[in-house]
N, C-alpha and C positions, 0 to 999 in steps of 0.2 A: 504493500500500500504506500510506504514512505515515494518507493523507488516510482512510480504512477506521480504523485504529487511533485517531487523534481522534478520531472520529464515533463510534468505540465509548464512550471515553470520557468525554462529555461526560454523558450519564445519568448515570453512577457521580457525578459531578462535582456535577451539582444535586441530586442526591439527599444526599449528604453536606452540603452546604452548608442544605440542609433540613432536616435530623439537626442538624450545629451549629446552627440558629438556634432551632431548637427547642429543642435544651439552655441556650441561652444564656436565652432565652427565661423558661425556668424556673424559671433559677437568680434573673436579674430580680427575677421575680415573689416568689420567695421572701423573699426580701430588702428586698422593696417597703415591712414595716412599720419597717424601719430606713429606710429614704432617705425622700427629700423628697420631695415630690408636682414640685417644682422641677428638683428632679435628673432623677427618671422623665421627665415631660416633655422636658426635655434631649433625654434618649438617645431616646425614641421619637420626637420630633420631626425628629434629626439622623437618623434611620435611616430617616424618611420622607422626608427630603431628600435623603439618599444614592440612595435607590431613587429620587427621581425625575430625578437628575442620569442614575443608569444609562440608564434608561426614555428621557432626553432624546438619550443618547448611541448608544441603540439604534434611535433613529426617525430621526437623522442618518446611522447606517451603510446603513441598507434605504432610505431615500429621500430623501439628500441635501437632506433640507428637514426645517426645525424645525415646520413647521405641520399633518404629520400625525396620524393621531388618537392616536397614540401620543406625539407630541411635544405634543399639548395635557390628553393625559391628565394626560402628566408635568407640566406646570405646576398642573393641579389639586391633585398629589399634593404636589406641592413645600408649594406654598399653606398646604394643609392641617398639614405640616410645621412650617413655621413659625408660626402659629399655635397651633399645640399647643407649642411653647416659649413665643412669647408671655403666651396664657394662661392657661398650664400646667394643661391639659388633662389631665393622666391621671389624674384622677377620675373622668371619662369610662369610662376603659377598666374602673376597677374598679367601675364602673354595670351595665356592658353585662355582664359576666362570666356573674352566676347566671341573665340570659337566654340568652345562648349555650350555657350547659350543659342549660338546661331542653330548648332546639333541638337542638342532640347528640344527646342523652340520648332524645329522642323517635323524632330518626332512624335511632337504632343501635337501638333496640327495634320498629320497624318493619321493618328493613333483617334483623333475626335470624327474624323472622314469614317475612318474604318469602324468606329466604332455604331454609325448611324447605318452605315451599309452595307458591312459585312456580318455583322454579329445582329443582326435586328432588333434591338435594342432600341426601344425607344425613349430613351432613356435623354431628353433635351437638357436637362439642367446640367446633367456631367458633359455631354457633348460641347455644350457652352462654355461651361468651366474649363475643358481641356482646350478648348479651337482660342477662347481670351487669353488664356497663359502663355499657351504656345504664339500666339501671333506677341504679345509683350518679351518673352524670351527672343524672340528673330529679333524685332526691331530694336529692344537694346539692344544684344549683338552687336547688330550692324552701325548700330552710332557708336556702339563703343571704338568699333574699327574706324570708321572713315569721318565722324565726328571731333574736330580736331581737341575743342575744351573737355568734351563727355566725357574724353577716353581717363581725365583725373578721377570722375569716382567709380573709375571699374570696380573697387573692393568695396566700397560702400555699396553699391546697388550688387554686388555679389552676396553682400554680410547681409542685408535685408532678405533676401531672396531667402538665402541659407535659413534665417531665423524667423521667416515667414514659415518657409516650410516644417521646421520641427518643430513650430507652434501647432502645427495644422495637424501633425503629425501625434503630437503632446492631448491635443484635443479628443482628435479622433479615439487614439487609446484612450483612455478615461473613459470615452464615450462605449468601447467597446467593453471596458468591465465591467461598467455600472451593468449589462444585460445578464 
């Protein structure tokens, strides 16, 4: 019976921990034009070496050997960790940003098409929800690219986004255990 009650709760458990990293996440990014390109790097670097210590300590529990693909994944991940402190890499990350959103923002406007046409669903209020987000995700994108002023608060309207959505995310749960 214990063993049935863990197993229930481990969902709940990475889904919150997903919810926190997402808020965390956010708040980051919000805050990205006060900190240092130094600092950023720091913390994203340390948080890619933490996940690959996990990731190392996960491939040692399932197969008692550091050389599985999970235990070589994690030294890539490590690697790349420390290197991104090294040489403080998170200009990188606020590079890649107005392309990930433009990628989003494409597949939530397809994903709303498909979801009125192919899944017959008539289902208007999410179709809506997902066709407004994803057209908001494209057109920031694209101003963050080719918008000469915009492109200063890519981390703040990244940090929003980020902690829009693990609010949303934050809600929904709640919303699901209260049933």
């Amino acid at each position: 019976m214990a063993k049935a009650s863990t197993q229930l709760k481990k969902p709940y458990v990475t889904e919150l921990i997903a919810i926190a990293l997402l808020i965390v996440f956010g708040i980051i990014f919000i805050t990205a034009d006060y900190m240092a390109d130094d600092v950023l790097s720091w913390i994203f670097g340390s948080i890619l070496i933490l996940y690959a210590i996990l990731l190392l300590a996960q491939s040692y529990a399932e197969t008692r050997s550091l050389t599985s693909v999970t235990g070589i994944l994690s030294a890539f991940i490590g690697a790349f960790g420390v290197l991104f402190i090294v040489r403080n890499l998170a200009s990188i990350i606020f590079a890649y940003i107005p392309y990930m959103m433009i990628f989003i923002g494409a597949y939530l406007i397809i994903d709303s098409i498909i979801l009125i046409t192919s899944r017959r669903k008539n289902d208007y209020t999410m179709f809506s929800i997902e066709l407004v987000i994803g057209i908001a995700s494209l057109v920031l994108g694209i101003c963050l690219i080719f918008v000469d002023d915009f492109h200063k608060y890519t981390s703040l309207i990244f940090g929003i986004i980020l902690l829009a959505i693990g609010a949303y995310n934050l809600i929904m749960f709640m919303f699901s255990r209260r049933k």
